[in-house]
C-alpha positions in Angstrom: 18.5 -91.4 -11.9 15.2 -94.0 -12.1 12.9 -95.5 -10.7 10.4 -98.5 -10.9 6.8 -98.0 -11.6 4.4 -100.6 -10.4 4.3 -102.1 -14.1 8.0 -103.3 -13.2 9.4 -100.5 -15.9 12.2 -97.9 -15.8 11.2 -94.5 -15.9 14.1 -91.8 -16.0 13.7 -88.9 -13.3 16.7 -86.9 -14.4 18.6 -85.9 -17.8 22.0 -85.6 -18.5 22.7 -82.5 -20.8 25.7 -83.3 -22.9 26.0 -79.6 -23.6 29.8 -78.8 -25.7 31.5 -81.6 -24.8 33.6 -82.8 -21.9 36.9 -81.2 -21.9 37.5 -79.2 -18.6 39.8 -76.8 -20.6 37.3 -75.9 -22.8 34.7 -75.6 -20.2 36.6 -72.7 -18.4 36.9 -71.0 -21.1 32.9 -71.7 -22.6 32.5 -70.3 -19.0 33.7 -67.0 -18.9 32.7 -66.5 -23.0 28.9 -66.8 -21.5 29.6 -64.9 -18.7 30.6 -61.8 -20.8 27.4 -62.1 -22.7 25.6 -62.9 -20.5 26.3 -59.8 -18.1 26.2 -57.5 -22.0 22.9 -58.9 -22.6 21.1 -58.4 -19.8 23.1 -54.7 -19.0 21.9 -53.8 -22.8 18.6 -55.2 -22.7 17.7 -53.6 -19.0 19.5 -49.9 -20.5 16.8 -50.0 -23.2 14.3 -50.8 -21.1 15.2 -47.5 -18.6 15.9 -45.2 -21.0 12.6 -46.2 -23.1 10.6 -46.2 -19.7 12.5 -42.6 -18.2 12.6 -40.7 -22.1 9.7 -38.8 -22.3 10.6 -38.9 -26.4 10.9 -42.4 -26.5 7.1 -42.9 -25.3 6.3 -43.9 -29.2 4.8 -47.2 -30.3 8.0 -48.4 -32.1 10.0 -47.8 -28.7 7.3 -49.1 -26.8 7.4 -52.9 -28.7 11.1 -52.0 -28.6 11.2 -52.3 -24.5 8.8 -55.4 -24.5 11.6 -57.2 -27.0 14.4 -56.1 -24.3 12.3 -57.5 -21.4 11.6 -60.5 -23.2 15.1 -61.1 -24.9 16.6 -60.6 -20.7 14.5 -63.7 -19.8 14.9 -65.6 -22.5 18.4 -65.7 -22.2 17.7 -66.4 -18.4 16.4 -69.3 -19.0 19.2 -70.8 -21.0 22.5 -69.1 -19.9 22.5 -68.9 -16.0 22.3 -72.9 -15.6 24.3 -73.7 -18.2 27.4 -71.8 -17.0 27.0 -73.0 -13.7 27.5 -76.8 -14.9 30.7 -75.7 -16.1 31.9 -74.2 -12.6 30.5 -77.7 -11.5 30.4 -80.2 -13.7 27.4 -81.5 -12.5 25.1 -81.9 -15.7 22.1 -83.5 -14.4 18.7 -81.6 -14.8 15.7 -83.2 -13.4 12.3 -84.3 -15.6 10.5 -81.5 -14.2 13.0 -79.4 -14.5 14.0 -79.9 -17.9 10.1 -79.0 -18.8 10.0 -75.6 -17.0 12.8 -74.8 -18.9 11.5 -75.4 -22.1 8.2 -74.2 -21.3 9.8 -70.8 -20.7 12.1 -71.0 -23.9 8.8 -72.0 -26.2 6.8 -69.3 -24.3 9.2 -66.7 -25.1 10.7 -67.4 -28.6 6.9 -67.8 -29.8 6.2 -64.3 -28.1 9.1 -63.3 -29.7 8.0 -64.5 -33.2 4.5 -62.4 -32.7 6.5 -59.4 -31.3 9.0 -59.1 -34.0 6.0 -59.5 -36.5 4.2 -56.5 -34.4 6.9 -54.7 -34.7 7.0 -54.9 -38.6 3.4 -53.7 -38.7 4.3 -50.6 -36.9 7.1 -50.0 -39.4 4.5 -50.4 -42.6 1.6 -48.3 -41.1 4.6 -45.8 -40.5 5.9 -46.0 -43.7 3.1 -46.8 -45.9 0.6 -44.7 -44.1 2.0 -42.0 -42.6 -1.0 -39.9 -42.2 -3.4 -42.5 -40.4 -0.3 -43.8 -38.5 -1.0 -41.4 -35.1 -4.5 -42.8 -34.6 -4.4 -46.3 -35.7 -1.4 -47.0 -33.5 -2.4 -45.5 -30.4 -2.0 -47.1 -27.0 -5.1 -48.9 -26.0 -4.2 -51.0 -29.5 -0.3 -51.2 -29.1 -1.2 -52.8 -25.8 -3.4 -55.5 -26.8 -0.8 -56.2 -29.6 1.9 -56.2 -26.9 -0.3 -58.3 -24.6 -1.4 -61.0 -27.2 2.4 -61.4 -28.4 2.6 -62.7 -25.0 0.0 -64.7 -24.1 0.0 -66.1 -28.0 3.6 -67.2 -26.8 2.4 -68.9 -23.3 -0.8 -70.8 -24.2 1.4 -72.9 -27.2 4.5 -73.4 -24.7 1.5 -74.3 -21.9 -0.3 -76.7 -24.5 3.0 -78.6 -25.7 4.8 -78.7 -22.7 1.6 -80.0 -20.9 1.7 -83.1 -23.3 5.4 -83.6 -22.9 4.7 -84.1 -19.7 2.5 -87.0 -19.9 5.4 -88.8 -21.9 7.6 -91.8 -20.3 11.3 -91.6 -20.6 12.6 -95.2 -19.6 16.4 -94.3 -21.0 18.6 -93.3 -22.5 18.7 -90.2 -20.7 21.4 -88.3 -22.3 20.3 -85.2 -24.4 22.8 -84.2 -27.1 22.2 -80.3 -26.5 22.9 -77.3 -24.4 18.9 -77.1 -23.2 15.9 -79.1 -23.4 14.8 -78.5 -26.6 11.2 -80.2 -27.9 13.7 -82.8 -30.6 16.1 -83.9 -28.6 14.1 -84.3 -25.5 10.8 -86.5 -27.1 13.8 -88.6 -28.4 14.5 -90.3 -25.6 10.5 -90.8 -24.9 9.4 -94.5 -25.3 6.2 -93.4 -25.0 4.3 -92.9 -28.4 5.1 -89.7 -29.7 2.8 -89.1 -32.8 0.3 -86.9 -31.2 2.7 -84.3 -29.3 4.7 -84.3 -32.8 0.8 -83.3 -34.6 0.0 -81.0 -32.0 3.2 -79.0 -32.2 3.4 -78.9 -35.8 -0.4 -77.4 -35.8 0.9 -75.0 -33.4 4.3 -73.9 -34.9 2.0 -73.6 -37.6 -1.0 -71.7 -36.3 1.4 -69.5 -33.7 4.7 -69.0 -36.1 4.0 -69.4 -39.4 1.2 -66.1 -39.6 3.7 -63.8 -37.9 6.0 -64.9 -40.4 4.2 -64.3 -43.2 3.3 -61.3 -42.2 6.6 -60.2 -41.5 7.1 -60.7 -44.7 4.1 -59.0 -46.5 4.9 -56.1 -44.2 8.3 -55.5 -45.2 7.9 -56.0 -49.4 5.2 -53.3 -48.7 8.2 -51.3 -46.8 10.8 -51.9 -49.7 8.0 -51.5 -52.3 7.5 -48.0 -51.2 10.4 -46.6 -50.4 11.5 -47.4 -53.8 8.6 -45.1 -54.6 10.1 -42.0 -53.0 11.5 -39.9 -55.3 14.5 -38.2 -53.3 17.7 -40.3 -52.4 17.6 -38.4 -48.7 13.8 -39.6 -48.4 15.0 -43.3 -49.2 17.7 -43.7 -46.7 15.8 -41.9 -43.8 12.8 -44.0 -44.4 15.2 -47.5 -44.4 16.7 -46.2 -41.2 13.6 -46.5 -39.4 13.2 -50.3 -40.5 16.9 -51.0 -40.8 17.5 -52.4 -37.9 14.8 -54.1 -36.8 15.3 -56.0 -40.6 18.5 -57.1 -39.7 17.1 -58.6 -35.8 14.2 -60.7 -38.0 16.3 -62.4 -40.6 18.7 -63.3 -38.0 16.3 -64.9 -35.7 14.0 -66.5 -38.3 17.4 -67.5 -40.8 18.0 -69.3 -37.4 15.4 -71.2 -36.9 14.0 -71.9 -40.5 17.6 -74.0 -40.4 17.2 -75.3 -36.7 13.4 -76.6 -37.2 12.6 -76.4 -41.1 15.6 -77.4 -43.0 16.1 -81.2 -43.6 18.0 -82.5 -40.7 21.4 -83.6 -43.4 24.5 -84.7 -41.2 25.9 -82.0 -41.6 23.1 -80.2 -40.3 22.4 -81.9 -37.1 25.8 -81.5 -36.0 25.9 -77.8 -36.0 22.6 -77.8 -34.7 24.3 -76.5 -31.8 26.1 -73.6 -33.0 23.3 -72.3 -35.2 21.2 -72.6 -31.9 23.6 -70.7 -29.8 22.8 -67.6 -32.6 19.0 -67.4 -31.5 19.3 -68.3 -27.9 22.1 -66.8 -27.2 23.5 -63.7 -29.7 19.9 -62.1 -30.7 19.1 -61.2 -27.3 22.7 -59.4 -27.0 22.5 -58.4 -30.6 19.0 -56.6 -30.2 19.8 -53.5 -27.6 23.4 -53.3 -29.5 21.5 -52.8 -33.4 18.7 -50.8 -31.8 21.6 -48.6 -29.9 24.3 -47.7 -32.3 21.8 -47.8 -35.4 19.1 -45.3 -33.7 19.8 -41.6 -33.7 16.8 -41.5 -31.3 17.9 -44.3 -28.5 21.9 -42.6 -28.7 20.5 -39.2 -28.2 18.3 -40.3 -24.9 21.1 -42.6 -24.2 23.4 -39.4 -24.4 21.0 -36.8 -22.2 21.1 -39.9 -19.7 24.8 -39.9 -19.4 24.1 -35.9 -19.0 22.1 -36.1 -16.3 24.2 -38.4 -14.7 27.3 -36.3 -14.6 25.3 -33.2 -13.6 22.4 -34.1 -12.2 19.8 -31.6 -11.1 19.6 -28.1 -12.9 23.6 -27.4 -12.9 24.4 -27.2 -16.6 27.6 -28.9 -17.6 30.9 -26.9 -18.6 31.4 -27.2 -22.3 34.1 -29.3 -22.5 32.0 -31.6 -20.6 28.8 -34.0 -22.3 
């Protein structure tokens, strides 16, 4: 659990994640609740993915940011879920230093990817929306791939930045974290090394790496609203919110989430359903995402329907009419 460094002072090697409490009972049960959406995450996620990659219709730049969100939601969750259920089959709750900072470097690098993603995303919607007619040649692929490719890397040189400071930190005890995962809070806590300068350095990054994609987000969707309240015709308002719909309802749940997580002040209240509230963006987004995109997409459920066809007659054999 410690060990003495040569100044005679206790330095913690391993963490105790105090995760939902300590009730066996409750554990089996938390168990196979995760397990379920776990498996329905990454099946939906990785069913996107397929049918975006093997749909010839789907190769469009909304369905092409829509398969980078599904391969980053099925390893964001992986980095949360798998270890977590397999301390309740165990019990053992222990995670080591260096272990507990790979995992959060891998949740910062992904949620902040996801931040610049879901903020890609809305630009696609407004240049489709607001202007249709330069949409084909200002979204074409050489550009949708350097806006994939920076949503990522944006996302890995912050997590690489903050995590590389956290790791310079001393933890001489306590070493029990009051969370599910190592999370930046609850984790530089326990430090009794002087914290200040991590604490600057993230907030400059939240803000430099979060806060723009927000914003633009934002921007990007009262443009939307603004002018589909433009269009005359009731039919030409709905079909233009469909397109936008659902990826709305994905962004206010995962930023409502963590505005309240990491902006709001931390009241009692707050801080002790800190858990539950992150349980929505770690846990629910990334099996909400492929579920929205499916059932609210004509698109995706007509691929996802000539897949099924193909499946049950594969080839060039055409299926009986009382078949798909």
């Amino acid at each position: 659990m410690a060990k003495t460094d040569q100044g005679n002072q206790t330095t913690i090697t391993e963490f105790i994640l105090l995760e939902f409490g300590s009730h066996p009972g409750l554990h089996v049960f938390l168990f196979l609740l995760f397990l379920v959406i776990y498996i329905l995450t990454v099946a939906g996620n990785i069913l996107i993915i397929v049918l975006v990659v093997a749909d010839q219709h789907l190769h469009t730049p909304m369905y092409f940011f829509l398969g980078n969100l599904s391969c980053l939601d099925t390893c964001y969750t992986s980095t949360i879920l798998p270890r977590m259920m397999a301390s309740f089959l165990t019990n053992e709750y222990v995670i080591s230093v260096n272990g507990c900072f790979l995992q959060y470097y891998f949740f910062t690098w992904l949620a902040g990817s996801e931040c610049c993603l879901l903020s890609v995303m809305s630009y696609d919607r407004y240049v489709a929306i607001c202007k249709p007619l330069q949409y084909a040649t200002h979204m074409n692929g050489k550009f949708c791939l350097h806006l994939a490719a920076g949503s990522w890397i944006n996302g890995m040189v912050a997590s690489a930045i903050v995590t590389s400071l956290m790791s310079r930190l001393i933890f001489c005890g306590p070493s029990e974290i009051d969370h599910f995962f190592c999370d930046f809070t609850p984790v530089i806590k326990l430090s009794c090394s002087d914290t200040r300068l991590i604490e600057l350095v993230t907030l400059v990054l939240a803000s430099i790496f979060t806060l723009p994609p927000f914003l633009l987000t934002l921007i990007s969707y009262v443009c939307i609203i603004i002018t589909i309240l433009r269009i005359p015709s009731t039919t030409g308002r709905q079909k233009a919110f469909s397109t936008c719909s659902s990826h709305l309802i994905v962004v206010t749940t995962f930023y409502g989430t963590l505005i309240i997580v990491y902006i709001l002040p931390k009241t009692k209240m707050l801080r002790e359903l800190n858990k539950v509230f992150s349980v929505f963006y770690t846990v629910l987004t990334p099996l909400a995402n492929p579920l929205i995109y499916s059932l609210r997409n004509k698109e995706v459920m007509e691929a996802l329907r000539k897949a099924a066809r193909n499946s049950v007659c594969p080839g060039r054999l055409k299926c009986s009419p009382t078949g798909f």
